[in-house]
N, C-alpha and C positions, 0 to 999 in steps of 0.2 A: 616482505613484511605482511604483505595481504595474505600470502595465504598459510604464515605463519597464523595472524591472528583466527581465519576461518577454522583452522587445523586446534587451535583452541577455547574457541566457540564451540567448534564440535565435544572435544574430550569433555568439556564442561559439563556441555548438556546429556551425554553419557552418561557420565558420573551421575548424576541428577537424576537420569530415568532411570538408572540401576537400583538405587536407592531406593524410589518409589513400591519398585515391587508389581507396576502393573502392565506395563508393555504398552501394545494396543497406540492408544495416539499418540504417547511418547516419543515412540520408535519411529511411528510417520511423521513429527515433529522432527526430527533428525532428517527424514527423506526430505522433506520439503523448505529444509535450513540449507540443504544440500543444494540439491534441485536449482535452488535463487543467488545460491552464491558462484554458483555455476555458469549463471545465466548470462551470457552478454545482450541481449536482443531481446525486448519485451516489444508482443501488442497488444495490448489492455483496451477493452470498447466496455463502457459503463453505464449505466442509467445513474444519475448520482444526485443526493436532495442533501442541499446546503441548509442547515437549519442553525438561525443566527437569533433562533429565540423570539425575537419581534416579527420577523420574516423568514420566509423557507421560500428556498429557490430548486427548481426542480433543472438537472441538464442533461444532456446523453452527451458523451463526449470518447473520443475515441485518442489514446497515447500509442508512440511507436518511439523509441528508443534505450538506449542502457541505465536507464534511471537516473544518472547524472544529467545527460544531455537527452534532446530528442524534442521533436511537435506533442502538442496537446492541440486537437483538434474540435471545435465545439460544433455539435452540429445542431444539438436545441439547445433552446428555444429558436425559434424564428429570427427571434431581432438581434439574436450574434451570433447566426451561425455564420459561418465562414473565417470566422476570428480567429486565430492561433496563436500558442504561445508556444515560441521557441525558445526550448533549454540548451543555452550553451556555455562552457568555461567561466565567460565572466559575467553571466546571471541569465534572465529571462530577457524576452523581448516580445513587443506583441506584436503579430503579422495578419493584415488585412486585404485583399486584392493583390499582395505580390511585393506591397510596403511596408517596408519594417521599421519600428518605431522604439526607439529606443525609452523606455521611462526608466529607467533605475531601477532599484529593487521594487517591487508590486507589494512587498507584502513583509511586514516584523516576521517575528516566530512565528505566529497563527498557525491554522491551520484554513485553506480556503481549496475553494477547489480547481483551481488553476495548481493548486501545490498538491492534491493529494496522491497521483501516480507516483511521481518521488520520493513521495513521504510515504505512502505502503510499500515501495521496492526497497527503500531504506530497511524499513522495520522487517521486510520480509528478510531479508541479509544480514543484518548486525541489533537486532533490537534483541533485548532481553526478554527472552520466552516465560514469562512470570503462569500460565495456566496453558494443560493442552486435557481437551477433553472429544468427543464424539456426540455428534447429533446427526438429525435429519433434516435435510433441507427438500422439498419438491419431492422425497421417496426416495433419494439420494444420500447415502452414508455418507457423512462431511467429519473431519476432523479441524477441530475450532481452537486457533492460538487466538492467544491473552499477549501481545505484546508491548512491553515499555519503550515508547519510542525515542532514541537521544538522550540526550541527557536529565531533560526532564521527566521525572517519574508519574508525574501529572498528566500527561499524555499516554494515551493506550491506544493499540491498535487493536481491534479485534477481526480475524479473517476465518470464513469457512472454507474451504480446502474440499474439496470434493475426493473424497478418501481412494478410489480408482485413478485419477489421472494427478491427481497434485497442482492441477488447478482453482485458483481463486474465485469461488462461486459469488462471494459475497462478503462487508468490511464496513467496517462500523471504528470510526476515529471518536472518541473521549476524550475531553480537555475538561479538568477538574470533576469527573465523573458523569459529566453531562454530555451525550448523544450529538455530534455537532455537524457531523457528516456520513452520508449512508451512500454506500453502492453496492448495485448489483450488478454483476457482471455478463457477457455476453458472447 
């Protein structure tokens, strides 16, 4: 069934770029749907600034696993590095010195940043491709998705894609139009 649905994700967004007439990031919009649906094994190291409007929290944090499951490793700030949250089958859990702590769900819908390697692997794999365009990031040709994450259309992901390797330079989450979390990758 999964790769039933990938195989019409793809035709879709085909169809889509055919139509437009212009190729170009399109077409590497396709590589890089591809690419992530592909993918079993991700490891993502971030610089990432949580902005909650009243306060902005600045972290580097480093993920390794298939986007479902896998550590989130914090390594700043200072005063939680060491903290982890491990992603498994029946949710998260926070792990500190080797103890693991079970609290329940951590978090509603939101978006935080204990959740955002998830929630970019999600969108990178099955989110609705609403905009692909090209820019420069650093003197580096980046092709830049617009993606609708889940089922809410009020969530966007935005990712730069380093146009050479199909790597995530950098990703920008939107909840209600508003900037709510930024990374840049490493």
């Amino acid at each position: 069934m999964k790769k039933f649905l990938a195989l019409m994700l793809m035709i879709s967004l085909t169809l889509l770029c055919g139509c437009s007439g212009k190729g170009g990031a399109e077409d590497k919009a396709i590589e890089i749907r591809s690419k992530y649906l592909d993918c079993a094994d991700f490891s993502l190291r971030a610089e990432m600034t949580a902005d909650y409007g009243d306060r902005v929290y600045d972290y580097v944090v480093a993920y390794t696993g298939d986007g479902e499951t896998g550590v989130l490793d914090i390594e700043k700030p200072l005063e939680v590095e060491g903290i982890s949250v491990v992603y498994e089958d029946d949710g998260p859990r926070l792990m500190y010195a080797g103890a693991m702590l079970d609290t329940g769900p951590l978090w509603a819908d939101g978006a935080s940043p204990a959740k955002a390697f998830p929630m970019l692997i999600d969108a990178w794999r099955r989110g609705w491709i609403s905009a692909a365009y090209s820019e420069t990031v650093a003197g580096r040709s980046c092709v830049v998705l617009d993606i609708c994450s889940g089922s809410d259309e009020e969530r966007l992901v935005r990712t730069w894609f380093y146009e050479d390797t199909l790597e995530p330079a950098a990703a920008e989450l939107f909840s209600d139009g508003v900037s709510v979390l930024r990374c840049t990758f490493e």
